[in-house]
Each structure stands twice: as structure tokens, then as C-alpha cells.
N, C-alpha and C positions, 0 to 999 in steps of 0.2 A: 587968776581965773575968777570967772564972777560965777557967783555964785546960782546955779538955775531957783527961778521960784520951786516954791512945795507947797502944795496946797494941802490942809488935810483939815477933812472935814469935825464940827466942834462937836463933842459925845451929847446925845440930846437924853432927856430924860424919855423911857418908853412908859405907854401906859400901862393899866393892868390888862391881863388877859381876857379877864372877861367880870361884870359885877358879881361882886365878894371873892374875889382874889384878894386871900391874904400873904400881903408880902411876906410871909413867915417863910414861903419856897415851896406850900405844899401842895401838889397835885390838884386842880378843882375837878372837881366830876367831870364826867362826863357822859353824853345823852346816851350812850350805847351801851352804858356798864352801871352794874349797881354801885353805890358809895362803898370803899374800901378803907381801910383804918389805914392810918398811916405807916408806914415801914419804918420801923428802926430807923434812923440815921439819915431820910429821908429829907429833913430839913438842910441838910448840910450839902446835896444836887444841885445844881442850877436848873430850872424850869426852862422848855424850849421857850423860844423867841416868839411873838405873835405872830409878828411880822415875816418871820418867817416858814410857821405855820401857813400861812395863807399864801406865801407865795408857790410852798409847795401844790397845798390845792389849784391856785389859780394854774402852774404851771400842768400840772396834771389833766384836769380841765379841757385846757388848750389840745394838751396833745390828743387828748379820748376824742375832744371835735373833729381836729386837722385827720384824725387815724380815719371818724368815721366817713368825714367828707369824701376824703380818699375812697375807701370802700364801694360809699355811694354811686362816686362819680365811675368806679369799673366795673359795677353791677349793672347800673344805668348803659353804658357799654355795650355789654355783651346782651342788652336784650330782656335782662331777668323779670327787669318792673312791666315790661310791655307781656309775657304769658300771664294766659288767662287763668283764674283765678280756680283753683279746684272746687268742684263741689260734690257732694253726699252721691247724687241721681245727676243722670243727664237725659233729658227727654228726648224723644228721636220721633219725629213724625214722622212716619212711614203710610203710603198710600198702597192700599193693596185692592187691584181691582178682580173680578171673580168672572169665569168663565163667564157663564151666562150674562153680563151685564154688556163682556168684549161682544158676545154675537148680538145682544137687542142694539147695540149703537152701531156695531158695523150694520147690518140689518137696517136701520131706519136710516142709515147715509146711502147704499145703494140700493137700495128696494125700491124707488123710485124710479132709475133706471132698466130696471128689466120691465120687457114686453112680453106678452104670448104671441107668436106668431102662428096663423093657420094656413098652412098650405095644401090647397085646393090641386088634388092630383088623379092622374086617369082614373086609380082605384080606389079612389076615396078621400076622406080628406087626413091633411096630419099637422098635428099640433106641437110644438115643438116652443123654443122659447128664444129670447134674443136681449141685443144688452146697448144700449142706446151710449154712443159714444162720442157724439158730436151733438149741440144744438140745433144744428139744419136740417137735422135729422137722419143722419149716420147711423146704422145699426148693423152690429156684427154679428152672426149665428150660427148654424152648421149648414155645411151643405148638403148632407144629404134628406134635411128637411125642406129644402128651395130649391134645389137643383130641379129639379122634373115639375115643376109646379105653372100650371095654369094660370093661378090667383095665388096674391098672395093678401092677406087681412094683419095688420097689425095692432092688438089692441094693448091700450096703456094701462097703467097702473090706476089713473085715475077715472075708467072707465070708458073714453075715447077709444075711436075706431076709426083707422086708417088702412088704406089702400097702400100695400107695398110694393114699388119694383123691384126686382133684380138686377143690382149693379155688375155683380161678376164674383164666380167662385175661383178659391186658391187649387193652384195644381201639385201642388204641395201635401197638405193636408185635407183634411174633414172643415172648412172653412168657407165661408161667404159673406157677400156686404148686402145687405137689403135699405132702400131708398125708400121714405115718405114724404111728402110735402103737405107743408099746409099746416105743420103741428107747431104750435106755437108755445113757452111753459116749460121745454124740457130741459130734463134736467141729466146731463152725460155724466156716467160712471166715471168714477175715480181708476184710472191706470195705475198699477203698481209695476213689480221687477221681479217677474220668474227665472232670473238667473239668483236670487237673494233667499232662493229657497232654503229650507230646511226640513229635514225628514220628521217628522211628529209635530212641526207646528200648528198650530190652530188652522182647521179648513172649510168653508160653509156654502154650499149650494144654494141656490137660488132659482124658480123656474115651475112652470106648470106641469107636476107631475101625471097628472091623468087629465089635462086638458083645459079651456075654459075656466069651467067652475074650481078649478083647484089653481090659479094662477098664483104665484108670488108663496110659493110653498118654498118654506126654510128646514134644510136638515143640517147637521153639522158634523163633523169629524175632526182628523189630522191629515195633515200630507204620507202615505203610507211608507210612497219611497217616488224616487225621482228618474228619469232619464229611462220608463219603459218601452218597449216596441212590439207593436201589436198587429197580428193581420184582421183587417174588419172585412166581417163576411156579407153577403148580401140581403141579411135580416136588419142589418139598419138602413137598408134604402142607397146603398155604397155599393159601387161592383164590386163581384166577388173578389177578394182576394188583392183588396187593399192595403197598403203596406204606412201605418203611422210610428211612428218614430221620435223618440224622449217627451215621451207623456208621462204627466205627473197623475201618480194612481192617487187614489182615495179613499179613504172608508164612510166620506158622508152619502148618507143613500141617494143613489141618481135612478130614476126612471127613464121613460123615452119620452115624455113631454117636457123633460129636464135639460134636453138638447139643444146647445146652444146658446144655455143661460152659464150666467158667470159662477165662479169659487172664485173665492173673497177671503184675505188675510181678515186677521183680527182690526185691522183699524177702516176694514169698509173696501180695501184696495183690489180692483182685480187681478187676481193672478193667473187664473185659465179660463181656457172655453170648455165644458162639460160636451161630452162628445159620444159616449158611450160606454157600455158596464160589461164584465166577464162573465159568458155566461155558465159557467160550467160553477160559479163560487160566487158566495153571498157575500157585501160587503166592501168590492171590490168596485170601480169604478175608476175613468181616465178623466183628463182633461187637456186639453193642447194650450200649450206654457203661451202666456201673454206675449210674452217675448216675439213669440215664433209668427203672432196675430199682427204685432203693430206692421212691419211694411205695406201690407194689404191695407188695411185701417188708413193708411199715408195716402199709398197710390189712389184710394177713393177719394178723401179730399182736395187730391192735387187733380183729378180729373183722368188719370192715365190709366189703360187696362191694367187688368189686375196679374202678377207675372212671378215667375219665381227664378230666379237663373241655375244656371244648366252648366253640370258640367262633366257628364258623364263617362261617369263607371258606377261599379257596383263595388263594394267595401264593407269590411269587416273593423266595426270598434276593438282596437286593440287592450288588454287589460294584462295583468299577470298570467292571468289562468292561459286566454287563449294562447298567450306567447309559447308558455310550456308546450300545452298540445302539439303545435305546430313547429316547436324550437324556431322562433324566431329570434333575434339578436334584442329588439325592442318590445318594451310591452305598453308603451302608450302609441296613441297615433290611428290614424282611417291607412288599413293592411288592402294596398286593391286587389281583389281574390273575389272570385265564386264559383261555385261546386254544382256540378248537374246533379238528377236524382242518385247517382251512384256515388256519391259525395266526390268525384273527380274536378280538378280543377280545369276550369274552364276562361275564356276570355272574357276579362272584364271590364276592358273599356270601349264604348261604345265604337266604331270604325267613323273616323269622319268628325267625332262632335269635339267640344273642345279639349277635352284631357288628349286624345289621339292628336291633337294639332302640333298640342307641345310638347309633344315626346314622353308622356309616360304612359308607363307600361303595366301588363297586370306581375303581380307580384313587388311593386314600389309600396313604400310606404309614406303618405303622406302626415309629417312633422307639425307643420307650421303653417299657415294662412297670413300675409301678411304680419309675420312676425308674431303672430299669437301663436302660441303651443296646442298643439288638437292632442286632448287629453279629455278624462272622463267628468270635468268641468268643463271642457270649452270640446261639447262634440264638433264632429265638420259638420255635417247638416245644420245645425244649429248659428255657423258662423259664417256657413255661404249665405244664408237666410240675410245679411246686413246688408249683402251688396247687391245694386240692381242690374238685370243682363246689361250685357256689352260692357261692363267693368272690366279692364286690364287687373288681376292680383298677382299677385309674387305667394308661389306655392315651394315652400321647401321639402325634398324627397331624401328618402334614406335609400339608398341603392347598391347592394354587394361591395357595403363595408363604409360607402361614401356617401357625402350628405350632396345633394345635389337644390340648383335653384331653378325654377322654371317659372317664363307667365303664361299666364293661361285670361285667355278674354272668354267672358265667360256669356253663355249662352242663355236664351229663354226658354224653361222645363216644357216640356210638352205635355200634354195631357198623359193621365194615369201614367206618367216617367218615374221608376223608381231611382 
């Protein structure tokens, strides 16, 4: 057999440890410990390796990098280097703006829009106020300060005077459109959403409470509460024993030359028409919900009489309480019912008009309007108001135990119709 090579490397001389290393074997200092006297016996040890020494370090070294790199690289990972950096305070600018600042800006965004209107009537004249809602000269106010009127005088905010006509009142509500021409400059109220109301929010009137000389007079309140019904008697110039229905009351002060003119959210936006005040309590004041104002507002700009549809009965808003009284099965929904003076129920849908066409009845309760729920959010009055007459809707009824569907084409309200 042949013999395989061997290699084996030749012993080299190492150097010393480090200068004044004495070959003698003994310990040299070192930088972390004081000088020690030599041990007994100590020369007869062998001293570690240098060479060895260092490669422990070097290898040491390595691994404390590779460990930390590692680390790094799963810290870096999960995110840790990118959170921000703690500190002592953290400053928070907060804007906080102050009642009075909300009404001087709403204020000087629609004050511009409101007019004094003076209508010139058999017994005198009456002053009332009105809310400019188109540039052609749109203006919307009450009707019972234009309805009966001769003349009508519109004068501006900027001290302009115009001749107004009567476009046509709502058969609905306390409502009308009055027409200028010739005004050039103006400037249309901001429309807000009286369906987005809240009970105590910010509430502020606008409007000439004693006439003329007191025009573009600011009061302010809260929204008291919402969805009132009131009979107006024939001290506002309304025949007697007018029936208005989910008016938002008030506690900003309204007078009767306040009639007609807007209440305004906090950001300038109108939310009703001021309409009339309770008189038996101070404080108290109505307004007919924007909402209720725009189809009329519509039908004047598009040129068409002014109309409300019809669809006659008479109805009871249903809520928990009245359910109880009456043990009904339901406690939301329009209950069709009404009662002579001996509280006896009596018939309540019109003979002929369109609830009678399509079959319901008094004692149905009406659910649903084209699939919207009639609840004490979404009253019926308030959701026929969207459609205009001769509309087909789909009406859902609750009837001895069964929900029933019916349509109904629905009619134009008649004068003074409840």
C-alpha cells in the first residue's frame, strides 16, 4: 500500500502577549483590574494563547453583530422603528367656537336675504317679513300676511323697494310665494334640512318685529321640540280654526311682523318658516319645517300652480300611548279614525276621493308609503308633501291582523282640506 501524504503544519515561534511580557509565565495586567502579586506556583501555568485570545473576542464579536442584526432586522418587521417617538406633552389644537360668534356669522350669511313685506289690506296695512330664495326674485312668506292683500311693497335689506305679486298660496299650510321683478344684486337664502333636526339645537329668527323701522331684528333660542300641531285661530289673519301640523316650536322671541321670515341653524341655513306664537305662554313660538316649504318653492320656479295632493281621510299619529288608550295591536303608523263632539267614532275617509277609490277603510292603519315606514320620524303628512297630485304610490295597511297593499293616485288638496 502507498503510503497517503501527511501534512502537518512546522511549530512556529508565537509572539509575546503583549510589550513586557516576561517569558517568565506571568500574568501581565490587565486594563480592568489592579496589579496582583504573583500566586504561589504561578510561574509553573502556561499563559493562554494570544492568538487564541483574540479569536475568542473576534468570534464573540461576530456572534453579538449576527445576534443584533437578527433582532434588528424583526424589530424593523414588526413595525417597532416606524412608532412615533414618545414625548413629555402632546399639544392638541382644539377650535372652540362660542354661541354668540355661531349667531353673528349665521346672521351676516342670511340677513341679506330676508325682506319686510307690507301688505296693503281692506283694514289696514300688515307688515310681516319674507325670505328671498331665488335670484329672479323668488320669495317665500306666510299666507296669511298676503293672502287678502291689495298691494303688496317689498322692501330689501339694502333699502330698495319693490312692488310685489302674489304667485299663489299653499293649501296645506300657513304658506306663500310672493314675485318682484326688476331687482337686480340678490342675494337667496341658504336652504338647509328640517328633517336633521334636533331638539335644543341652536335656533334664530330673523324678521321685522314691529314693522318698517325694526326690520332684519335677530332673536335667538333652541329648537324646543319638534313635530307640533296647532289650531290657528283667526287673530293671525287665517280662518278660524286652521289645522297646522309637525311644526317646530321655538323659544327664540317671534312677534307678528316676524311672520314669514326664516329660523336659521347655527351655520346660516334655513330650517323654517316663523308662522305664529302661543298665546296663552311666553316663549313659545312655531315655524313650518323647510322641508314641508320646498315643493311649493319648486312648483314656482318651474311655472306650475302651487298644489298639495290629496288623499283623503282624517287620521290619528299613532305612538305607544294612544295605542294603549285605544288597544290597538300597533303603535306607530297614521290610525284612520275620527270622533264627533261625543268622542264617537265617526267616518273618516272622504266618499269619492282617493283613499275611498282604493279601498280603505276608516279604522285601517296606514304602515308604509312607498316602502318608507310612517313613524314618528317619517309622519304621513309630512311624506305625502314629496309627491305631486296624480302620482300612483303603493300605501301599505294593517287590517284585522293582516298587512294589506294598495295604490292610491293621489289627488290635488282642496282648499282649507284637512
Amino acid at each position: 500500500m502507498t503510503e497517503a501524504n501527511h501534512y502537518e503544519p512546522v511549530p512556529e515561534q508565537r509572539p509575546p502577549w503583549q510589550a513586557g511580557f516576561q517569558p517568565d509565565g506571568s500574568t501581565p495586567e490587565r486594563w480592568f483590574e489592579p496589579p496582583q502579586a504573583p500566586t504561589p506556583g504561578a510561574e509553573d501555568r502556561p499563559g493562554p494563547s494570544r492568538r487564541l485570545i483574540a479569536a475568542l473576542l473576534a468570534t464573540s464579536l461576530i456572534g453579538a453583530a449576527l445576534g443584533g442584526g437578527a433582532t434588528f432586522m424583526a424589530l424593523r418587521e414588526t413595525g417597532a422603528f416606524n412608532a412615533p417617538a414618545a414625548t413629555a406633552a402632546v399639544a392638541i389644537d382644539v377650535s372652540v367656537q362660542s354661541e354668540s360668534s355661531a349667531i353673528i356669522q349665521a346672521v351676516a350669511k342670511v340677513g341679506p336675504s330676508v325682506v319686510t313685506i307690507v301688505a296693503q289690506q281692506a283694514t289696514g296695512e300688515i307688515a310681516g317679513s319674507g325670505i328671498v330664495y331665488d335670484a329672479a326674485g323668488w320669495i317665500l312668506t306666510n299666507k296669511h300676511v298676503v293672502a287678502s292683500a291689495t298691494g303688496i311693497d317689498v322692501l330689501l335689506k339694502d333699502g330698495r323697494n319693490f312692488t310685489g305679486s302674489l304667485y299663489g298660496v299653499d293649501t296645506l299650510t300657513d304658506l306663500a310665494i310672493v314675485k318682484i321683478n326688476g331687482a337686480t344684486g340678490l342675494s337667496p337664502a341658504s336652504m338647509g334640512t328640517s328633517s336633521e333636526l334636533q331638539v335644543g339645537q341652536l335656533a334664530i329668527a330673523i324678521g321685522s318685529p314691529l314693522g318698517v323701522g325694526y326690520s332684519n331684528s335677530v332673536t335667538s333660542g333652541i329648537v324646543s321640540a319638534l313635530g307640533r300641531d296647532i289650531t290657528v285661530t283667526s287673530d293671525t289673519g287665517l280662518a278660524g280654526g286652521t289645522q297646522l301640523n309637525g311644526l317646530i316650536q321655538t323659544d327664540a322671541a317671534i312677534s307678528a311682523g316676524n311672520s314669514g321670515g326664516p329660523l336659521v341653524d347655527d351655520s346660516g341655513r334655513v330650517i323654517g318658516v316663523t308662522t305664529t306664537v302661543a298665546d296663552t305662554a311666553q316663549g313659545i313660538g312655531f315655524a313650518i319645517p323647510i322641508d314641508i316649504a320646498k315643493p311649493i318653492m319648486q312648483q314656482a320656479l318651474a311655472g306650475t300652480q302651487l298644489s298639495r295632493p290629496f288623499i283623503g281621510i282624517s287620521y290619528v299619529a299613532l305612538d305607544p300611548g294612544v295605542a294603549a288608550k285605544y288597544d290597538l295591536p300597533l303603535n306607530h303608523g297614521a290610525w284612520v279614525h275620527k270622533e264627533d263632539s261625543d268622542g264617537n267614532s265617526v267616518e273618516a275617509v272622504v266618499s269619492g276621493g282617493p283613499a275611498d277609490q282604493a279601498g280603505i277603510r276608516t279604522g285601517d292603519i296606514i304602515t308604509a308609503i312607498e316602502g318608507q315606514t310612517v313613524d314618528a320620524t317619517h309622519p304621513l303628512e309630512e311624506m305625502l308633501v314629496q309627491y305631486a297630485p296624480g302620482r300612483a304610490v303603493s300605501i301599505e295597511l294593517y287590517r284585522g291582523g293582516q298587512y294589506l297593499t294598495v295604490r292610491v293616485t293621489l289627488g290635488t288638496r282642496p282648499e282649507a282640506t284637512s
